[in-house]
C-alpha atoms as a printed R data frame, in Angstrom:
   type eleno elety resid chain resno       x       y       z
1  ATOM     1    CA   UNK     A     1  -3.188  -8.270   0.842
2  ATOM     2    CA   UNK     A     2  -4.885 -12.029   0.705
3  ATOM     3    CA   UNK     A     3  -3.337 -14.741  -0.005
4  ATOM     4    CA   UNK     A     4  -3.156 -16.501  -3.394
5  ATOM     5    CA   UNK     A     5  -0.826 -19.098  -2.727
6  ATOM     6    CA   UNK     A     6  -2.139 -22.698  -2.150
7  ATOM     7    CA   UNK     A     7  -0.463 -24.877   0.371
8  ATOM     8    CA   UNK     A     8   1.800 -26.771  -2.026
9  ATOM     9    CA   UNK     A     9   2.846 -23.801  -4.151
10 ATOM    10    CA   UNK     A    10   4.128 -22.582  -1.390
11 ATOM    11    CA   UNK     A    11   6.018 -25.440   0.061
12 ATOM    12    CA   UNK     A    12   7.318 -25.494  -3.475
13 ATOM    13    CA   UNK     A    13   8.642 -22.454  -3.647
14 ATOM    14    CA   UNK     A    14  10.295 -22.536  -0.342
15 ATOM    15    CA   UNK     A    15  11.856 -25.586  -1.240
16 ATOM    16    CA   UNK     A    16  13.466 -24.630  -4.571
17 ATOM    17    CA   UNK     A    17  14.387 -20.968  -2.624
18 ATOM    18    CA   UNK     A    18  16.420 -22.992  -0.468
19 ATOM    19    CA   UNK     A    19  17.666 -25.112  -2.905
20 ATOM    20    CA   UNK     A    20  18.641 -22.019  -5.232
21 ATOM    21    CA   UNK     A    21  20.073 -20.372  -1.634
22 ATOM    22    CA   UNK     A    22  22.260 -23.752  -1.222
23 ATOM    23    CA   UNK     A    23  24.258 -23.100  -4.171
24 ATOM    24    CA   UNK     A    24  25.748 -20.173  -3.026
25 ATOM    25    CA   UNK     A    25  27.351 -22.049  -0.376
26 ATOM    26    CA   UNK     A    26  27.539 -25.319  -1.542
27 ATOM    27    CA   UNK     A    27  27.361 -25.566  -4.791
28 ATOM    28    CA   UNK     A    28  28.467 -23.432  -7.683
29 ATOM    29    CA   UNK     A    29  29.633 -20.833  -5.402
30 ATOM    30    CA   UNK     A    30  28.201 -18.091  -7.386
31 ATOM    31    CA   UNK     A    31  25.286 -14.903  -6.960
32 ATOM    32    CA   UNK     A    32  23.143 -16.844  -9.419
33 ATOM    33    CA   UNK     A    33  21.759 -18.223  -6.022
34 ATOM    34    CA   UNK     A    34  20.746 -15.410  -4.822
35 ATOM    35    CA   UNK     A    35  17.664 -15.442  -7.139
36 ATOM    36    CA   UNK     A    36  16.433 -18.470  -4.581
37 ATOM    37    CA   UNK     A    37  15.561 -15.701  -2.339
38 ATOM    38    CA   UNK     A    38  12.442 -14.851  -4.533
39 ATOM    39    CA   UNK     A    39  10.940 -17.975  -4.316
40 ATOM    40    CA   UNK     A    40  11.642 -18.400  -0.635
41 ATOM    41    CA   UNK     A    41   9.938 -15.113   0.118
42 ATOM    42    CA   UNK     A    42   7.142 -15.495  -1.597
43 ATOM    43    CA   UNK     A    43   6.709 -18.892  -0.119
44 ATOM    44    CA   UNK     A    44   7.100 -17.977   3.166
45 ATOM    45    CA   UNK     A    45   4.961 -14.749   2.455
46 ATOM    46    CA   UNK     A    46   1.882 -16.244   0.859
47 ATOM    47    CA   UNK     A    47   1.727 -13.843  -1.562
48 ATOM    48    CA   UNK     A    48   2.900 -13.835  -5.458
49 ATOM    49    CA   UNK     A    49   2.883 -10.507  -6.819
50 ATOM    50    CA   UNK     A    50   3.183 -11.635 -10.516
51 ATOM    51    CA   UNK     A    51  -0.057 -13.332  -9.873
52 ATOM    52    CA   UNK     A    52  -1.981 -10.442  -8.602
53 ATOM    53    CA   UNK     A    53  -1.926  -8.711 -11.763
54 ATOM    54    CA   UNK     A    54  -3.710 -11.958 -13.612
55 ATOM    55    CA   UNK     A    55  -5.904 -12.437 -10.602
56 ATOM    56    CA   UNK     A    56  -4.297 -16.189 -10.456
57 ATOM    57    CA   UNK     A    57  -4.584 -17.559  -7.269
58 ATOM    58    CA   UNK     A    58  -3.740 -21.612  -6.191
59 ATOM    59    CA   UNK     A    59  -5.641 -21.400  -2.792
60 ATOM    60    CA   UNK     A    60  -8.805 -22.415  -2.420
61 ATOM    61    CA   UNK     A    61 -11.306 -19.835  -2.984
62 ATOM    62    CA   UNK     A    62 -13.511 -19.118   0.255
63 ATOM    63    CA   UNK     A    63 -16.798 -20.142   0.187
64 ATOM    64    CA   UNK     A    64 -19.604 -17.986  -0.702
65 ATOM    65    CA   UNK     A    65 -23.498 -18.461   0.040
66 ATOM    66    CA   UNK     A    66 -25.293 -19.796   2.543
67 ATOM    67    CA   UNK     A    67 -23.270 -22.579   2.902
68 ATOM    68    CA   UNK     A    68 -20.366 -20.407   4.350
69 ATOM    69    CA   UNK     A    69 -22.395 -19.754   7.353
70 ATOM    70    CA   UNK     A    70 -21.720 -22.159  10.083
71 ATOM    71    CA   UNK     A    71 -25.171 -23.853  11.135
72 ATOM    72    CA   UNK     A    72 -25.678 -23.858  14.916
């Protein structure tokens, strides 16, 4: 499986994952927080599967052509 997550989706989702994860300790105290773990995996994964059904992706595609071919 390849990647579809762009750099700063996925330091977005590991952010709010943690955030979400901090509430079960910190905050509210309840397994609402739990959900955080979803974001956080995916984050640290790479890999959203609710995108792979749309065929989203936030990374940049890679190049195709000739210009993908390093010049020597």
């Amino acid at each position: 499986m390849r990647n579809n997550e762009g750099t700063i989706d996925r330091l977005v989702r590991v952010v709010l994952g943690v955030v979400l994860l901090s509430q079960v300790f910190f905050g509210l105290k309840t397994p609402f927080g739990l959900i955080g773990l979803l974001p956080l995996l995916t984050g640290l994964v790479g890999v959203c599967p609710a995108y792979l059904p749309f065929g989203l992706r936030t990374c940049p595609a890679p190049a195709k052509g000739p210009e993908a071919v390093p010049k020597s």
